[in-house]
N, C-alpha and C positions, 0 to 999 in steps of 0.2 A: 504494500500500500504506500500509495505516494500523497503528503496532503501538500500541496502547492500554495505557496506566497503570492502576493505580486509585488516582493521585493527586487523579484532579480529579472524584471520584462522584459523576455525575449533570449535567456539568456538558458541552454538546455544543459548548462552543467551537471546542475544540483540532482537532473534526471541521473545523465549519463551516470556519475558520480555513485549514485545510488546504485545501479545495475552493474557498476565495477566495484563496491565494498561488499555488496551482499552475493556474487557469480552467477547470476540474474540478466537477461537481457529486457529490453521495450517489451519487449512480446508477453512475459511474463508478467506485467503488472494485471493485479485485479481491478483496482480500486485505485479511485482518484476520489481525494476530497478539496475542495476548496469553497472560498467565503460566496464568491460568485458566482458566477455561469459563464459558458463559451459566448462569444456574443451573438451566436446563429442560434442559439436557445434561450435569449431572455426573454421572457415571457412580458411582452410589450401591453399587454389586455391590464396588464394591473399598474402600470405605471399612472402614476397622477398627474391627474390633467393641468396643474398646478404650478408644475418644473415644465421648463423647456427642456426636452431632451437634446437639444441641440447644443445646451452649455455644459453639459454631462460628462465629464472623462469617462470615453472607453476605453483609454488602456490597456487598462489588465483582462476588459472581456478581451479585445482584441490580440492578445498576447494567450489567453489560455486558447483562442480558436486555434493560433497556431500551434500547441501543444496537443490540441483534440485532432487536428489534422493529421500529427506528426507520433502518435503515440497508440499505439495498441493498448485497447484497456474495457474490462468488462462490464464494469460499472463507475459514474462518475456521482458523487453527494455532493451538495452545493444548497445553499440557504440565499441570505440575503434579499428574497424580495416577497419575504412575508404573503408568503402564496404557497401549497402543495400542488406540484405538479412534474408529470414525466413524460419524456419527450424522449425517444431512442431509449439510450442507454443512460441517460441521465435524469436523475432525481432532482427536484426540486422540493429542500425541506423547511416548512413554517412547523409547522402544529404536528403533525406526525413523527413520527418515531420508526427510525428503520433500522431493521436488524441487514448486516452488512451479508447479504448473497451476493454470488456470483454464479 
């Protein structure tokens, strides 16, 4: 399991790194947790009509799509937008409780 920052944007060490301390390749990860979503999975229907999403830092979605692009992975957990929802392979967690399958 890999739970990803968005300290290091864009930056696939900390992956690699991982799959050379533990004799692990990409292939092998289950489980990806992080605070956000890719940004081809945020769940746009519950944003507030309030924010301009146009003044929004994407960053870090845009930096984890290149990680969901670039990485083989079973399941991905992701919270932050106070919503339950699932899309592919990724979870979106408010209120729910998930036990960690693959």
């Amino acid at each position: 399991m890999i739970y990803i920052t968005g300290d290091t944007h864009g930056d696939f060490r900390r992956v690699h790194e991982f799959c050379r301390r533990f004799e692990t390749t990409e292939d092998d990860i289950l489980i990806i947790l992080s605070h956000t979503t890719p940004l081809k999975y945020e769940p746009t229907e519950v944003f507030l009509s309030c924010i301009d999403q146009s003044k929004v830092d994407k960053s870090t979605e845009q930096w984890l799509d290149k990680i969901e692009e670039n990485v083989e992975y079973k399941k991905w957990y992701c919270g932050h937008y106070h919503t339950n929802k699932k899309i592919d392979k990724v979870s979106i967690l408010f209120e729910d409780i998930a036990v960690f399958e693959v």
